[in-house]
py3Dmol code that shows the C-alpha trace and the ligand (Angstrom):
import py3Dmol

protein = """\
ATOM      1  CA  UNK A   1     138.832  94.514 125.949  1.00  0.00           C
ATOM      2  CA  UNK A   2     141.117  97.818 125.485  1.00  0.00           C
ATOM      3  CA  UNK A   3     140.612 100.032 127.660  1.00  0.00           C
ATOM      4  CA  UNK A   4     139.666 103.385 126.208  1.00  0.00           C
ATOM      5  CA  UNK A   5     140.860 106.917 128.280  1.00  0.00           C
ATOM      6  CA  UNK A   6     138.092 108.634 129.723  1.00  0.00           C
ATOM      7  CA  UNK A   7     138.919 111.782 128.475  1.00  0.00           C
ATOM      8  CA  UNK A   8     139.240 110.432 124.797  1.00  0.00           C
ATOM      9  CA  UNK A   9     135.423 109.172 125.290  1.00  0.00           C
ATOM     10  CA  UNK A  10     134.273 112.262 126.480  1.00  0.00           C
ATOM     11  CA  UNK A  11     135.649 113.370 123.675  1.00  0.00           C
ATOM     12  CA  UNK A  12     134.493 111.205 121.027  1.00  0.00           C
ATOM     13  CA  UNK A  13     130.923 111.700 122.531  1.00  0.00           C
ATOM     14  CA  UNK A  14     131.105 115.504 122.703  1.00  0.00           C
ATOM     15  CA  UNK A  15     132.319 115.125 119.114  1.00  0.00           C
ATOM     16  CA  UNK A  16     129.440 112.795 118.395  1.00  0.00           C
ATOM     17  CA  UNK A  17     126.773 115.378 120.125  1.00  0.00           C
ATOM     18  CA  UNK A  18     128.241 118.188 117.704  1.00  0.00           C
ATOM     19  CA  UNK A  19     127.836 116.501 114.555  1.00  0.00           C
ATOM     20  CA  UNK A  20     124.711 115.061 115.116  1.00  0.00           C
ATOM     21  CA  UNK A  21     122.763 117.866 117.005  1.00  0.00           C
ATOM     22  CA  UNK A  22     120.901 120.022 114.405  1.00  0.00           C
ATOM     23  CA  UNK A  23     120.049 116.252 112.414  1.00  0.00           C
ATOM     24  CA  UNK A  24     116.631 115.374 113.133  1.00  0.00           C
ATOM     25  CA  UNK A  25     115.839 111.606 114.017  1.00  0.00           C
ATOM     26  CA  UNK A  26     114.903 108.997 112.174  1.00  0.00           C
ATOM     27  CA  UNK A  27     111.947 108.262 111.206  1.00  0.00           C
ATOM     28  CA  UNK A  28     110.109 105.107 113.372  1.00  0.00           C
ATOM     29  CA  UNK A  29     108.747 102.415 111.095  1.00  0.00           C
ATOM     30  CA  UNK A  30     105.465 102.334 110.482  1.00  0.00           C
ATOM     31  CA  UNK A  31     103.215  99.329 110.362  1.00  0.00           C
ATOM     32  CA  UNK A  32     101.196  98.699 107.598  1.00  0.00           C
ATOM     33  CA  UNK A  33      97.325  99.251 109.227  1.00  0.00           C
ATOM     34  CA  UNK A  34      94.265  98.477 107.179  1.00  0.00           C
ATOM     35  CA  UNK A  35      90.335  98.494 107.624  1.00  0.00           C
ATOM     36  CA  UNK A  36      89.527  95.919 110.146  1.00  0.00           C
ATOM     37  CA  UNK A  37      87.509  93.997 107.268  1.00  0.00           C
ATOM     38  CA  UNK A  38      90.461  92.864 105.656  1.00  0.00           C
ATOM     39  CA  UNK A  39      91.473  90.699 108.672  1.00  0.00           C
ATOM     40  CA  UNK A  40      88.472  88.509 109.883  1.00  0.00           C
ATOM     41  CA  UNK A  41      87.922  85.333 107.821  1.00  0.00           C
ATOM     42  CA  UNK A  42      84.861  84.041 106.724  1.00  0.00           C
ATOM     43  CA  UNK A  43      83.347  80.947 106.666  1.00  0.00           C
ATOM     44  CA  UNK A  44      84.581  79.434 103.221  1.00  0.00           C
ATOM     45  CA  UNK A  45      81.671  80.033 100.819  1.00  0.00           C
ATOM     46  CA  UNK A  46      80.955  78.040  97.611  1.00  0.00           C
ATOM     47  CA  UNK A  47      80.473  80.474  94.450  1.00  0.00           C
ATOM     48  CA  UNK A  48      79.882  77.600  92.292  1.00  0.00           C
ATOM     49  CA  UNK A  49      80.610  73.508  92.250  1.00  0.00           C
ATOM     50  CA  UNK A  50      84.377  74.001  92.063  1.00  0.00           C
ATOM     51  CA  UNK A  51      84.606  77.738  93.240  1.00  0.00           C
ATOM     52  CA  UNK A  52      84.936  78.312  97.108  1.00  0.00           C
ATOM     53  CA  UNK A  53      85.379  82.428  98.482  1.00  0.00           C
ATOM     54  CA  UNK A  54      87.999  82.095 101.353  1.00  0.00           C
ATOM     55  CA  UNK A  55      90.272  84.794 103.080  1.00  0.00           C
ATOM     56  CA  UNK A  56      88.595  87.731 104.776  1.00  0.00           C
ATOM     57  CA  UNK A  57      85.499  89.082 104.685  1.00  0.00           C
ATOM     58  CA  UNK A  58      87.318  92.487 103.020  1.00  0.00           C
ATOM     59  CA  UNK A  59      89.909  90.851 100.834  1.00  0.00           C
ATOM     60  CA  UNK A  60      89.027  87.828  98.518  1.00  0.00           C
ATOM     61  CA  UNK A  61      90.979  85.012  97.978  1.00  0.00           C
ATOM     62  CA  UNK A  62      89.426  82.167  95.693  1.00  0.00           C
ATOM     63  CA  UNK A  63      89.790  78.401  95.604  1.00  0.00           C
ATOM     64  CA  UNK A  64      89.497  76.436  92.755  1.00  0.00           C
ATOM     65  CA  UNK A  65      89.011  72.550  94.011  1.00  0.00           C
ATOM     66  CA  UNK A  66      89.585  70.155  91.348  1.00  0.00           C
ATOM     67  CA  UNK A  67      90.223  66.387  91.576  1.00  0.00           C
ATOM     68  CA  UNK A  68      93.800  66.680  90.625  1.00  0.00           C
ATOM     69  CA  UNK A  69      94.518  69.316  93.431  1.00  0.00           C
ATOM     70  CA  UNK A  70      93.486  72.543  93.838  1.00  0.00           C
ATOM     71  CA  UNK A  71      94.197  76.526  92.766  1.00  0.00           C
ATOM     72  CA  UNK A  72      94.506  79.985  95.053  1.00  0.00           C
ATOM     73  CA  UNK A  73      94.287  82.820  93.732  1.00  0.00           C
ATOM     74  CA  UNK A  74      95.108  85.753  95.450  1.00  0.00           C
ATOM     75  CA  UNK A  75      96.197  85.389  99.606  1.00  0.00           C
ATOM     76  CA  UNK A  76      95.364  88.885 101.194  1.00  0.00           C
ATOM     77  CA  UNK A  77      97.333  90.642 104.183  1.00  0.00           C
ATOM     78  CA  UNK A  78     100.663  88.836 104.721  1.00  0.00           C
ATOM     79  CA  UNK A  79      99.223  87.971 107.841  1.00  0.00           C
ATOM     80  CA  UNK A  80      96.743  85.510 106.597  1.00  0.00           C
ATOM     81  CA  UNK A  81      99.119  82.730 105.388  1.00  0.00           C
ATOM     82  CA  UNK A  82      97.844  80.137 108.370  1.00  0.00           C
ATOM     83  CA  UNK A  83      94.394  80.590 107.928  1.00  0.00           C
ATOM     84  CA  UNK A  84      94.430  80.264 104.391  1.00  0.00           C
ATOM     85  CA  UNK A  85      95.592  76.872 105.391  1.00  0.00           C
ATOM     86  CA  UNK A  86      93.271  76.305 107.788  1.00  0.00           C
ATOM     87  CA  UNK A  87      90.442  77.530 105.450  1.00  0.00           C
ATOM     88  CA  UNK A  88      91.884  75.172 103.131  1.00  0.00           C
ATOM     89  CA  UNK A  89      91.982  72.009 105.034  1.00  0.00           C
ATOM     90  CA  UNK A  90      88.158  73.241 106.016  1.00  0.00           C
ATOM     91  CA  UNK A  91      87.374  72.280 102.488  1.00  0.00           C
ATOM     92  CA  UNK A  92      89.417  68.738 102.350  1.00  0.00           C
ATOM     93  CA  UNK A  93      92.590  70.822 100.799  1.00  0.00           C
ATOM     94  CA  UNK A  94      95.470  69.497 102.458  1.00  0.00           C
ATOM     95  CA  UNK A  95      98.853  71.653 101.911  1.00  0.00           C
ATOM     96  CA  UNK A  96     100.418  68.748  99.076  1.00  0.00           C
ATOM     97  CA  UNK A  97      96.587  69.179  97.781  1.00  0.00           C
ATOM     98  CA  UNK A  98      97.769  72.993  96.600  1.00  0.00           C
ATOM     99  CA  UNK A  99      99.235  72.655  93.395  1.00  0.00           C
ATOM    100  CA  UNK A 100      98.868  76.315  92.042  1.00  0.00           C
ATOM    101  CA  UNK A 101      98.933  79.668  93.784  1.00  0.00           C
ATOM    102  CA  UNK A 102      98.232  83.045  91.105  1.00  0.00           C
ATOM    103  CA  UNK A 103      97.159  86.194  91.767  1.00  0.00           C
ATOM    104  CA  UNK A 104      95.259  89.219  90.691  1.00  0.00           C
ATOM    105  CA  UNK A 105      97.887  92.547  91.285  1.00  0.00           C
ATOM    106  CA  UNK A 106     101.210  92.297  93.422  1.00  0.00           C
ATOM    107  CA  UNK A 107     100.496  94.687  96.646  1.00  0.00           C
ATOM    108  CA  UNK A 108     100.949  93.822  99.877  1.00  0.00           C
ATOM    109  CA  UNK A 109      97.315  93.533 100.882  1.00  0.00           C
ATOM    110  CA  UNK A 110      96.498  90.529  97.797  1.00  0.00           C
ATOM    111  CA  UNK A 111     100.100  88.847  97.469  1.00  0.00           C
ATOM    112  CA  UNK A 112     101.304  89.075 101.063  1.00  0.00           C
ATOM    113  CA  UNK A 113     101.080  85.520 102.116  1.00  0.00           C
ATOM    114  CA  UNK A 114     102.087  83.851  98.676  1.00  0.00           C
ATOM    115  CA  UNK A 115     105.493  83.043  99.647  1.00  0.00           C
ATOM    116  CA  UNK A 116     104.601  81.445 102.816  1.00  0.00           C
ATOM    117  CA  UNK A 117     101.617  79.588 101.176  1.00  0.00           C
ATOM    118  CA  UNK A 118     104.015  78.626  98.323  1.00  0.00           C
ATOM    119  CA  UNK A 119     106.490  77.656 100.921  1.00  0.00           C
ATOM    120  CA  UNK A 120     104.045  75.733 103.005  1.00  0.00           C
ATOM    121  CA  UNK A 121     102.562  73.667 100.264  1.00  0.00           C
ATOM    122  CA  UNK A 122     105.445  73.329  97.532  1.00  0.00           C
ATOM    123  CA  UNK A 123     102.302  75.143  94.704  1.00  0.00           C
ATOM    124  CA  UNK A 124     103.801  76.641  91.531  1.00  0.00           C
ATOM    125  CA  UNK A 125     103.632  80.423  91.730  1.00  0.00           C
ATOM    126  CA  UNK A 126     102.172  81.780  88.442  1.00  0.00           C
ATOM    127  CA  UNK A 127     102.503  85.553  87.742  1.00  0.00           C
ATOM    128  CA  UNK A 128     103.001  87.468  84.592  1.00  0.00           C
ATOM    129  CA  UNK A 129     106.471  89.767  83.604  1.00  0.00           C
ATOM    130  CA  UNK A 130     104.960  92.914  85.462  1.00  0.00           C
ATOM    131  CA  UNK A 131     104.073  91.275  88.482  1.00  0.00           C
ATOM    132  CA  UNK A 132     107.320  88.897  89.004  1.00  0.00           C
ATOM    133  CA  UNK A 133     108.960  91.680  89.170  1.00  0.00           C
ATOM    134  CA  UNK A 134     106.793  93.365  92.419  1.00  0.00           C
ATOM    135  CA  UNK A 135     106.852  90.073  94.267  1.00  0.00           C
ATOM    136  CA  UNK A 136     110.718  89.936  93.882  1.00  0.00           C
ATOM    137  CA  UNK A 137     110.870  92.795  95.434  1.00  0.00           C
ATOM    138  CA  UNK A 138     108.358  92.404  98.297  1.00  0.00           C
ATOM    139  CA  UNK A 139     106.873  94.996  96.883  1.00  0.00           C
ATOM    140  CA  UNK A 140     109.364  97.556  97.460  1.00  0.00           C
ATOM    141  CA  UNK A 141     110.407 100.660  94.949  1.00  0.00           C
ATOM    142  CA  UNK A 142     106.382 100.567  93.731  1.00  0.00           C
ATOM    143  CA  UNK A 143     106.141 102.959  91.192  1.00  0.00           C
ATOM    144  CA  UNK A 144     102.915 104.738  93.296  1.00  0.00           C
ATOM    145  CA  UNK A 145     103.880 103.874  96.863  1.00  0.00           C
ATOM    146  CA  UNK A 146     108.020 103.530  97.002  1.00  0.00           C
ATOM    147  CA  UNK A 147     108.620 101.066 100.351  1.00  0.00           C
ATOM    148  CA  UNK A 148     105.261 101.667 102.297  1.00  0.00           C
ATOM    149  CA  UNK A 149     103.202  98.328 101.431  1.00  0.00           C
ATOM    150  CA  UNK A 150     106.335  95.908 101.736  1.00  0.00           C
ATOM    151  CA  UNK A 151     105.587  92.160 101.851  1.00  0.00           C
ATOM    152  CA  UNK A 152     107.504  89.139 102.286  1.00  0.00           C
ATOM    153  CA  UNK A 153     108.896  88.530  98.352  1.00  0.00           C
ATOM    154  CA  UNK A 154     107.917  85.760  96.220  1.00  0.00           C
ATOM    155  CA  UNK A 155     109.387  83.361  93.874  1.00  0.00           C
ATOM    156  CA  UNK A 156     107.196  82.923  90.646  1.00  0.00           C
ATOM    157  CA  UNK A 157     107.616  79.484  89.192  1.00  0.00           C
ATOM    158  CA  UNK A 158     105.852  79.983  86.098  1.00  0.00           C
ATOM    159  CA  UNK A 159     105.436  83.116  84.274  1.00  0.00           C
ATOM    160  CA  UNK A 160     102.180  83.568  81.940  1.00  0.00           C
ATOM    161  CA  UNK A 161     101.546  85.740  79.037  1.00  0.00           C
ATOM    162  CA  UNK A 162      98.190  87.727  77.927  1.00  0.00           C
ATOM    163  CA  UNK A 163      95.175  85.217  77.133  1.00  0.00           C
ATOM    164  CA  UNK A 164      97.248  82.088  78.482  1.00  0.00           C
ATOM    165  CA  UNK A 165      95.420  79.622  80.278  1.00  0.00           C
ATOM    166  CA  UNK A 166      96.743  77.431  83.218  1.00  0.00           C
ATOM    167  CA  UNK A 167      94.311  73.982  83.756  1.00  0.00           C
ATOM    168  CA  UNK A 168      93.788  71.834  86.517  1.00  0.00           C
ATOM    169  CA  UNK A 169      91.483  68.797  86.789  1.00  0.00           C
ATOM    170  CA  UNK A 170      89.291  70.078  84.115  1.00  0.00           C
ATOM    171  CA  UNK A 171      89.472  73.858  84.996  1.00  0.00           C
ATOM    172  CA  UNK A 172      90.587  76.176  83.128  1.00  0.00           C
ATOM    173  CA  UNK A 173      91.626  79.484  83.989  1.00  0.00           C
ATOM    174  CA  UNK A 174      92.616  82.206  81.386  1.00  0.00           C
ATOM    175  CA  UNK A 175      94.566  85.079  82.527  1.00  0.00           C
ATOM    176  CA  UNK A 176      93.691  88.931  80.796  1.00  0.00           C
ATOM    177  CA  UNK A 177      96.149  91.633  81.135  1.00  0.00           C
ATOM    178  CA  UNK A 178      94.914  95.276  82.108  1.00  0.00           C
ATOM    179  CA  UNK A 179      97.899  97.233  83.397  1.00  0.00           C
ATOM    180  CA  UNK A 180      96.632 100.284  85.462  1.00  0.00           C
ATOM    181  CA  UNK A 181      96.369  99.970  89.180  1.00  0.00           C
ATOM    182  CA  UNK A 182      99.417  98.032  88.785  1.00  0.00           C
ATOM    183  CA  UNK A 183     101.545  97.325  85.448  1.00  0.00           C
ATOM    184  CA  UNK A 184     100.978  93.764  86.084  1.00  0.00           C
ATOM    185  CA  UNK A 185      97.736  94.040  86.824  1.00  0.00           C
ATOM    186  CA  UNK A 186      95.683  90.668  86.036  1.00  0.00           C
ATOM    187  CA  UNK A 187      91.650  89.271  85.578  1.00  0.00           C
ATOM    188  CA  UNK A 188      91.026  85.329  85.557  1.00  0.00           C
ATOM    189  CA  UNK A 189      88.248  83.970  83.831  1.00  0.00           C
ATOM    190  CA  UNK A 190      87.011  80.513  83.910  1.00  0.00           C
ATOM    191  CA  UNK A 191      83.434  78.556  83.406  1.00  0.00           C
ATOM    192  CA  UNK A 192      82.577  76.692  86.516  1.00  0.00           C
ATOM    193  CA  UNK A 193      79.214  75.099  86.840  1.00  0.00           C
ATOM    194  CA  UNK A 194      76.075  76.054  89.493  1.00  0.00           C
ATOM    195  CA  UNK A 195      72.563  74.850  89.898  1.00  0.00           C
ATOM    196  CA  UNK A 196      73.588  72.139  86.790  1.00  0.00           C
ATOM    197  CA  UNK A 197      74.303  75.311  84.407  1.00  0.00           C
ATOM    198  CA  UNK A 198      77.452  76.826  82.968  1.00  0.00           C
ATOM    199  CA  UNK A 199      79.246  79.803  85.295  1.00  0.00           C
ATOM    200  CA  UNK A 200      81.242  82.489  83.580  1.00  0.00           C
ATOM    201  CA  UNK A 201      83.192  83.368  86.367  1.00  0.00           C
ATOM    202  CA  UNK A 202      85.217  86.560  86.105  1.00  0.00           C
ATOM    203  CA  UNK A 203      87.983  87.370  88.862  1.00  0.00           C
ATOM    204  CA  UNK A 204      88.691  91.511  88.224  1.00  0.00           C
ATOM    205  CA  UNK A 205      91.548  93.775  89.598  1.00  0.00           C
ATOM    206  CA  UNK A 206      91.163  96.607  91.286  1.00  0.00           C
ATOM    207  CA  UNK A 207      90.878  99.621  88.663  1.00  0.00           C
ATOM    208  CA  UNK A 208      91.488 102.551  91.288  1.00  0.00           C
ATOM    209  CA  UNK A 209      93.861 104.817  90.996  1.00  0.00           C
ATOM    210  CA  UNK A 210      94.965 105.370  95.381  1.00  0.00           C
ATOM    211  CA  UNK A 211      96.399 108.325  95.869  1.00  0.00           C
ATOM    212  CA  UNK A 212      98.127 107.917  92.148  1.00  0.00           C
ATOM    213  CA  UNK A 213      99.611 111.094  90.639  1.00  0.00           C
ATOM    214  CA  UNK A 214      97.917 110.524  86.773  1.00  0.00           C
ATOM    215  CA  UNK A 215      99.172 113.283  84.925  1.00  0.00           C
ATOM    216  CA  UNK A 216     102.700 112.997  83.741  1.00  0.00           C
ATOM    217  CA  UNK A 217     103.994 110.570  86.011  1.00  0.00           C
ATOM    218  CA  UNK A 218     107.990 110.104  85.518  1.00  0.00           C
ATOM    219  CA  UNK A 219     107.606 106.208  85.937  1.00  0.00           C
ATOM    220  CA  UNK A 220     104.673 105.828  83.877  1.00  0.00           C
ATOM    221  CA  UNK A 221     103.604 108.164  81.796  1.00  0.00           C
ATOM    222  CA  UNK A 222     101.445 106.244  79.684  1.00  0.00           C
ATOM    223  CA  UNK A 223      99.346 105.163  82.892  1.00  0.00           C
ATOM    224  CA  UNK A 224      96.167 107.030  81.678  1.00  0.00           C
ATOM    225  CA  UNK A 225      96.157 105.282  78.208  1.00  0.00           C
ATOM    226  CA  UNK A 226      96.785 101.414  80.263  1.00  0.00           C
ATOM    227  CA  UNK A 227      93.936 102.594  82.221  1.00  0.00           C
ATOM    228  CA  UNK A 228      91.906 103.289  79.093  1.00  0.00           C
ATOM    229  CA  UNK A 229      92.603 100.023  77.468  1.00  0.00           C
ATOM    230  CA  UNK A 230      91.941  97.568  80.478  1.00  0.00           C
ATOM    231  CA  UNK A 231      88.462  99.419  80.701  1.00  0.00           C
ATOM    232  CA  UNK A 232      87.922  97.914  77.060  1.00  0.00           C
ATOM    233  CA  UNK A 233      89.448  94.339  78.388  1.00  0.00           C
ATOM    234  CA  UNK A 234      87.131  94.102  81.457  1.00  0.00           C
ATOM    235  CA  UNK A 235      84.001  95.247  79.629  1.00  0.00           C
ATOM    236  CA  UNK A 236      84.768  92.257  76.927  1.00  0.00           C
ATOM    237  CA  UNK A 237      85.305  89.746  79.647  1.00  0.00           C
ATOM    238  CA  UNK A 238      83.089  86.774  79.493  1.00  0.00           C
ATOM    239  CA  UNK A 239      81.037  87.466  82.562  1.00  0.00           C
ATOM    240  CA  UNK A 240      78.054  86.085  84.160  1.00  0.00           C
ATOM    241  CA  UNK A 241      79.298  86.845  87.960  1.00  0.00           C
ATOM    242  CA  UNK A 242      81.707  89.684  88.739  1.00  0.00           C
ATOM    243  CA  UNK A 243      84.309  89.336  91.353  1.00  0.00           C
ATOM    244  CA  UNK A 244      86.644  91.899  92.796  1.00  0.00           C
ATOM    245  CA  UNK A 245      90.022  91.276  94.841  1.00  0.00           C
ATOM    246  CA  UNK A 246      88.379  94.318  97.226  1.00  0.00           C
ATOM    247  CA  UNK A 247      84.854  92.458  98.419  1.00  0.00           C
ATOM    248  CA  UNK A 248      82.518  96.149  97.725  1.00  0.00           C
ATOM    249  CA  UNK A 249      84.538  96.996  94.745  1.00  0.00           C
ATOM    250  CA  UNK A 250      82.754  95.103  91.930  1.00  0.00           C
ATOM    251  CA  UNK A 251      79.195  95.808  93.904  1.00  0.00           C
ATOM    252  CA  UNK A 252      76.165  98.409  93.672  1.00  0.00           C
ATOM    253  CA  UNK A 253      76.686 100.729  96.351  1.00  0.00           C
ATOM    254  CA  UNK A 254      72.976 100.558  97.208  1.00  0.00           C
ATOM    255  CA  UNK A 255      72.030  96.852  97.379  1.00  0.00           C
ATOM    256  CA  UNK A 256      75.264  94.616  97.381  1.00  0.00           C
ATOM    257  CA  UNK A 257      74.355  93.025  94.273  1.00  0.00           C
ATOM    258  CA  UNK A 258      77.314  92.119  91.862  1.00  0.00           C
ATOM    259  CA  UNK A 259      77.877  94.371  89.079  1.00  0.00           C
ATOM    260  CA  UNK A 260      78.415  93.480  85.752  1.00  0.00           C
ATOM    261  CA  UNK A 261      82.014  93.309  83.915  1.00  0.00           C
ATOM    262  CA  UNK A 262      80.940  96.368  81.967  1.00  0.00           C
ATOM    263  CA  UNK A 263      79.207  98.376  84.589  1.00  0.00           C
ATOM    264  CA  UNK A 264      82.009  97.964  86.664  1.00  0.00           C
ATOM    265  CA  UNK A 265      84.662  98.983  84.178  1.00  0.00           C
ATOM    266  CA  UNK A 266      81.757 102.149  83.581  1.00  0.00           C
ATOM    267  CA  UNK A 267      82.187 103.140  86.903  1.00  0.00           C
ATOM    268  CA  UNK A 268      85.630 102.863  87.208  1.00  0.00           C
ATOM    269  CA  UNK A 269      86.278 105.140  84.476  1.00  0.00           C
ATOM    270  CA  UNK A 270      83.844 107.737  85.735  1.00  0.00           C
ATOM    271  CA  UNK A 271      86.128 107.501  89.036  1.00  0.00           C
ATOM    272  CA  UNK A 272      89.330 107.946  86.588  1.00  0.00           C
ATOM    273  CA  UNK A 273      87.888 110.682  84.439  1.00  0.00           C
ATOM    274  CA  UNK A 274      87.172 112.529  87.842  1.00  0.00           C
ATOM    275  CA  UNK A 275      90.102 112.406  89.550  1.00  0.00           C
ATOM    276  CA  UNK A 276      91.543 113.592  86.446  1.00  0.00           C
ATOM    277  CA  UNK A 277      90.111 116.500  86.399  1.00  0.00           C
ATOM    278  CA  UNK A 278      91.023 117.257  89.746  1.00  0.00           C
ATOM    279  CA  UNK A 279      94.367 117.312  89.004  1.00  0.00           C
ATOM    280  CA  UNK A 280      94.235 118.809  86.090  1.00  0.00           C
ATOM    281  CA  UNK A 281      92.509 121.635  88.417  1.00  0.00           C
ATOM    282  CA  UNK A 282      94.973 121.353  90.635  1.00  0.00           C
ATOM    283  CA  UNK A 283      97.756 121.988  88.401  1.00  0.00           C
ATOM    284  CA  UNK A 284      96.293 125.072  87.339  1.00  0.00           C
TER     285      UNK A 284
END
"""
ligand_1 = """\
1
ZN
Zn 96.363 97.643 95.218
"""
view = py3Dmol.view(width=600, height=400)
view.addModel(protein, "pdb")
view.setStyle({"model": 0}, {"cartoon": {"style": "trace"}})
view.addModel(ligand_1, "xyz")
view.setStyle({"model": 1}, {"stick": {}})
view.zoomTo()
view.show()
């Protein structure tokens, strides 16, 4: 160790103190907090013969059990990657049971636990371009929320294009682009069975617009017209039961029940043309 002179280290600190002083500090970090709903588990729950709801009674995440393995879509928080497993093995799913992992949109609060699921069970990722993208990043640099919903990032295997289908066992899932809360933004549709009778399943992302500036946004400035379109996807969607990635999202307010693809899409463009029209106020 070299000694340093006392008076050179005052110096260099009195130095340090000058140049510093009129900086404010950094910022702390900020952990990412959410409702409370989004982090209890439920009891798995079967939608239909090969369907099961798992995850949190806030955030879905779906399991599609086949006899040649089994399909997640969508994880939740980043913290949920162990009892995903644990719901899992609930229903007979052991990790080398997983054998693909997709997704609905690539924030933190859907896609955090992929890579550790993916990592855990050896599954094939499947994502689209948009979305690949997003999980490489952890969800940094979003184009709506920069660095504040970070996750750990994601390797996709296997990258799908609009109206592709991926199969397993007999399922089938096809995948339906509609860009707008994110550009990657995805719905899965696939016929299941319940109660002996054919079950048009349709998984839905979110189509709120958080906090998003709508109007002339640098990064997207098409995002109104994506918006516009996906409505016209989701109301087309073969759909006999609506699900949402946020539980309430694709329900009536009033009585829980599930909406239908088109009512849904409905509503969400009321919310759109609204908040529109607030900022169109507000830029006034
Ligand atoms: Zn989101």
């Amino acid at each position: 160790m070299h000694p340093i002179p006392a008076t050179a280290l005052a110096c260099a600190l009195l130095f340090a103190g000058h140049a510093f002083a009129a900086e404010p500090a950094l910022p702390q970090l900020k952990a990412y907090t959410v409702d409370e709903s989004w982090l209890r588990p439920v009891e798995p729950r079967q939608i239909a013969d090969h369907t099961w709801r798992i995850g949190t009674e806030g955030i879905l995440a779906l399991l599609v059990k086949t006899d040649a393995g089994a399909i997640l879509i969508d994880g939740g928080m980043p913290q949920a990657a162990d009892t995903l497993l644990a719901q899992m093995r609930e229903l007979g799913v052991e990790p080398g049971d997983l054998e693909l992992i997709t997704h609905s949109q690539a924030h933190g609060d859907h896609v955090g636990p992929l890579a550790a699921v993916r990592r855990a069970t050896g599954a094939t990722l499947v994502s689209n371009a948009e979305s690949a993208v997003l999980l490489a990043a952890g969800g940094s640099d979003d184009i709506h929320f920069g660095d504040e919903i970070v996750y750990p990032p994601a390797h996709a295997d296997r990258i799908v294009h609009d109206g592709e289908a991926i199969e397993l066992g007999g399922q089938r899932l096809t995948v339906h682009f509609m860009p707008g809360h994110t550009p990657g933004s995805m719905a899965w549709t696939w016929t299941d069975m319940r109660d002996g009778r054919p079950l048009r399943i349709a998984y839905v992302d979110s189509l709120s617009t958080p906090g998003y500036r709508l109007i002339d946004h640098p990064r997207i400035p098409r995002l109104v017209d994506d918006f516009r379109r996906s409505f016209d996807v989701v109301r087309a969607l073969p759909c006999d039961l609506l699900l949402t990635p946020h539980a309430g999202a694709g329900r009536h307010d009033g009585d829980g029940a599930p909406l239908t693809c088109r009512a849904y899409a409905d509503k969400s463009e009321r919310a759109l043309d609204a908040e529109l029209a607030k900022q169109r106020g507000d830029d006034n």
